[in-house]
Structures are given as C-alpha cells and as structure tokens.
C-alpha positions in Angstrom: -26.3 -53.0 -22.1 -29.2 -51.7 -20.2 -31.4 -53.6 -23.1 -29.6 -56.5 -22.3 -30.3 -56.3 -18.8 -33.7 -55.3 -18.8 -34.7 -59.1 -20.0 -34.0 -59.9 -17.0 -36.0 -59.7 -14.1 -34.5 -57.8 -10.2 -34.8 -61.6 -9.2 -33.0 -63.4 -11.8 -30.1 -60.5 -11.7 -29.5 -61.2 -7.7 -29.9 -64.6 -8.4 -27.0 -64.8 -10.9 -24.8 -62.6 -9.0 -25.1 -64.6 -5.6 -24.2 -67.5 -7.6 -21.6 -65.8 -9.5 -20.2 -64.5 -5.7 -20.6 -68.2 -4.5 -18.5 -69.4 -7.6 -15.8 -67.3 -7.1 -15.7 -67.9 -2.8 -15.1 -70.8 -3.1 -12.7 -70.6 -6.1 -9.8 -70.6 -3.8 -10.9 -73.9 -1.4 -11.4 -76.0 -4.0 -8.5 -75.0 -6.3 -6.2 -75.9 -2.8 -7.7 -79.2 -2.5 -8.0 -80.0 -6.0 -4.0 -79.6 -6.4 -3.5 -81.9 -3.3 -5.7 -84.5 -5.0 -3.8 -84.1 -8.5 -0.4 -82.9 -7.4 0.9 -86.8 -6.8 -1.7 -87.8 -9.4 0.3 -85.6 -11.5 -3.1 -84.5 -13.2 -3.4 -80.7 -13.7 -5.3 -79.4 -11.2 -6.5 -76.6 -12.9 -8.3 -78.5 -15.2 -9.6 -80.8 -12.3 -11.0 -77.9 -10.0 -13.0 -76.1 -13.2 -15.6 -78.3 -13.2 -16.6 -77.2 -9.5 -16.1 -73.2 -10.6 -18.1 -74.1 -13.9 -21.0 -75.7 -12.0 -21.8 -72.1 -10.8 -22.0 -70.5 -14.3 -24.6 -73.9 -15.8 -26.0 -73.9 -12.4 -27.0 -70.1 -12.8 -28.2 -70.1 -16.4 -30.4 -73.3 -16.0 -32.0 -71.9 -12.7 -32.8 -68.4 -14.8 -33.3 -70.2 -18.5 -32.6 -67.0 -20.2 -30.0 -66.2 -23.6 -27.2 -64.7 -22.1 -27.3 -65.8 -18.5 -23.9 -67.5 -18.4 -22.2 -64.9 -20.0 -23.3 -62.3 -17.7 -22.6 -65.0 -14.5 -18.8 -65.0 -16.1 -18.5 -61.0 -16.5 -19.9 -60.9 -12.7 -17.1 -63.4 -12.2 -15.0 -61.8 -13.7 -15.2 -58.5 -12.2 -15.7 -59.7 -9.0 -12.4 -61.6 -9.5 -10.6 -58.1 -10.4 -12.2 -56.2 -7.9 -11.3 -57.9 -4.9 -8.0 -59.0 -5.8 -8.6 -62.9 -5.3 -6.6 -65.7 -6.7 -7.2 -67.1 -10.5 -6.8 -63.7 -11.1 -5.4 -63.3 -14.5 -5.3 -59.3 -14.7 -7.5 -57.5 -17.6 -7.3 -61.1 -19.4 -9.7 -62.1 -16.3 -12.5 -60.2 -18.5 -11.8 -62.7 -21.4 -11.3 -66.0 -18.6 -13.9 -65.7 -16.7 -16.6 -64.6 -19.7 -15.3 -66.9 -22.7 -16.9 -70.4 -20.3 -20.0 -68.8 -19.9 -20.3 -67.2 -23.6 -19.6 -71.2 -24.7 -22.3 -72.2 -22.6 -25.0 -70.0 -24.3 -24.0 -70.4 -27.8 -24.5 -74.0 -26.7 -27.8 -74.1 -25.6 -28.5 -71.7 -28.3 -27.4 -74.3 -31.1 -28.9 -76.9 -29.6 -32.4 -75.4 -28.3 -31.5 -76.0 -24.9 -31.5 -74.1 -21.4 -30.8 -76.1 -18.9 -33.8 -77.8 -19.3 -31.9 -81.6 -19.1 -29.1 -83.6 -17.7 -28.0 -83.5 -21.3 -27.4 -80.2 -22.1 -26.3 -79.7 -18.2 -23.7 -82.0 -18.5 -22.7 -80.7 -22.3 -22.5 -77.0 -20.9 -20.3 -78.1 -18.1 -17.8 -79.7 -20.5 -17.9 -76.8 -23.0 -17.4 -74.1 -20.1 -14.3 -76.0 -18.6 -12.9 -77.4 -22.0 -13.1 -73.2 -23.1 -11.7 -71.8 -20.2 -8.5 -74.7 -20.1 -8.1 -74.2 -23.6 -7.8 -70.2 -23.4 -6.2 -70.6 -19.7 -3.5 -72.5 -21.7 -2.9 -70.5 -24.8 -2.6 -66.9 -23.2 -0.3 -68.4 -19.9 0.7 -71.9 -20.2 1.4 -73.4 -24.2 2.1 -76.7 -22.7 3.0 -79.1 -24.8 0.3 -81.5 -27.1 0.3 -84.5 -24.8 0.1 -82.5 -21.7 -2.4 -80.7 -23.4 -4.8 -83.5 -24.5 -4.2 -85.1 -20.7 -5.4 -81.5 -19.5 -8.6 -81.0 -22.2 -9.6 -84.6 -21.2 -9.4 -83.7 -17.6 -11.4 -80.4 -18.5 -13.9 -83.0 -20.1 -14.6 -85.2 -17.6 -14.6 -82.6 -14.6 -16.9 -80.0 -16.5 -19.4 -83.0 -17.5 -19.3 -83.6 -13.9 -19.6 -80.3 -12.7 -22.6 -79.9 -15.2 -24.8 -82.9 -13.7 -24.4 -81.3 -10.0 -25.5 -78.4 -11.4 -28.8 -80.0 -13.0 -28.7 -82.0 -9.7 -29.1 -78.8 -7.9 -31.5 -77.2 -10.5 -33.9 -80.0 -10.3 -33.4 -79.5 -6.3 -34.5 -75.7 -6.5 -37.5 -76.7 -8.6 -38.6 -79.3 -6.5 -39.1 -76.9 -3.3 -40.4 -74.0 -5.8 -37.4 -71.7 -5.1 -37.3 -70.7 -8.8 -39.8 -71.5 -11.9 -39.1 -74.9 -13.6 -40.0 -73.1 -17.6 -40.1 -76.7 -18.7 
C-alpha cells in the first residue's frame, strides 16, 4: 500500500481526499432532492443522484491524472461513509460500493489510454462509475426485475455521462486558473 501511495504526491493525496469528503457531504442533499424529482417521475432515484456522487470520483482522478486515483477517491469514500455513520451506508459491502465505480473508472482510462485528459473519456468514466455502482447496488440489495432494471442502467447512463462532463467542466476550470497541472 505504502508503494501505492508513494506515487502520489502530499498534494494530490489531500486533493483526492477533499474531494472524496465533498462527494460524500453532499451525498445526502442530493440523494433527497433527486427522489423528489424522480419519486412522481417514477424514475429510480438512486440511479438519477449517482451521477452527481460519481462526478467527485472522475472529477478527482482527471484533476491528479494518475493510475489508481479513482479507486483510492472510492476507498476514501468508502471509509469515510463507514466511519461516520452517514446515509448510502451499505455496512462492510460499503468497501465494495463505494470502490467498485472508481476501480471501473481506471481500468477505463487504462484500456483506453486516457486520464481525464477529454470530454470523451470524462463523460465515458462517468457512465461506467454510475452504470458499476447501480449494477452492484442492485445485485447485492435490490434484484429488481429486468425491465425495471434496464429503466434503472439507462438512468445510470445518462446521469453518469452527465455527471462526467461537469466533472471535465470543472477540470478544465481548475486548469484554466492554474490550481492544478493540465499533464496534457
């Protein structure tokens, strides 16, 4: 672990984890309005509000443009969310949750040589972390039938992609005022 960690510089690490803390702060405001939007919709909310939480793990990893970034933004998450006893808490299977988006996200932008460098892969990490973390939301809790399934992975889809341009919205923001290195 320490090897891991070490490829990462005291800057990138407190980076990560305020954005990992800001991720799960607002975890509980957004999933309450998000189910007020998609409660009479009768769209799952869950799958709605991810792309906002995801946001936080591609907006980490492109801002640092290191291998293993989003996974260690999710087990930050993740612990954080155990810790402190907040809600989206799903017990010891928070480890898997909360670390499975951002472990999607790097094998990614590892298969497709990518970092966070473009809207593209931006918007392709957000899907992937929100389409993971529905899909393995749903088979350890939920098992919801196929056609509420597909309505929920398409809502996953659409709200990660989403939450993945913000992200390289907010990237390109960062760069532009030299708050972190572009590494393009």
């Amino acid at each position: 672990m320490r090897l891991f960690l070490s490829r990462f510089t005291a800057f990138e690490l407190l980076l990560m984890s305020i954005i990992a803390a800001l991720g799960v702060a607002v975890k509980p405001l957004v999933n309450a309005l998000s189910h007020l939007i998609s409660s009479p919709l009768f769209i799952p909310g869950g799958a709605l509000a991810g792309g906002i939480y995801m946001l936080f793990v591609v907006l980490g990893a492109a801002l640092v443009k290191k291998r293993g970034a989003a996974t260690l933004i999710g087990v930050v998450q993740a612990i954080l969310i155990l810790a402190l006893g907040l809600p989206g808490s799903h017990g010891a299977f928070s480890l898997l949750t909360y670390t499975a988006p951002g472990l999607a996200i790097d094998l990614l932008w590892l298969s497709l040589g990518h970092r966070g460098c473009c809207l593209f892969c931006c918007f392709l990490a957000g899907m992937a972390a929100n389409l993971t973390g529905t899909l393995l939301t749903n088979s350890l809790f939920f098992r919801l039938p196929a056609l509420f399934l597909a309505l929920m992975l398409t809502v996953a889809l659409f709200s990660g992609g989403l939450g993945g341009v913000a992200a390289w919205r907010i990237t390109k923001i960062f760069q532009k005022h030299r708050l972190v290195d572009s590494h393009d």
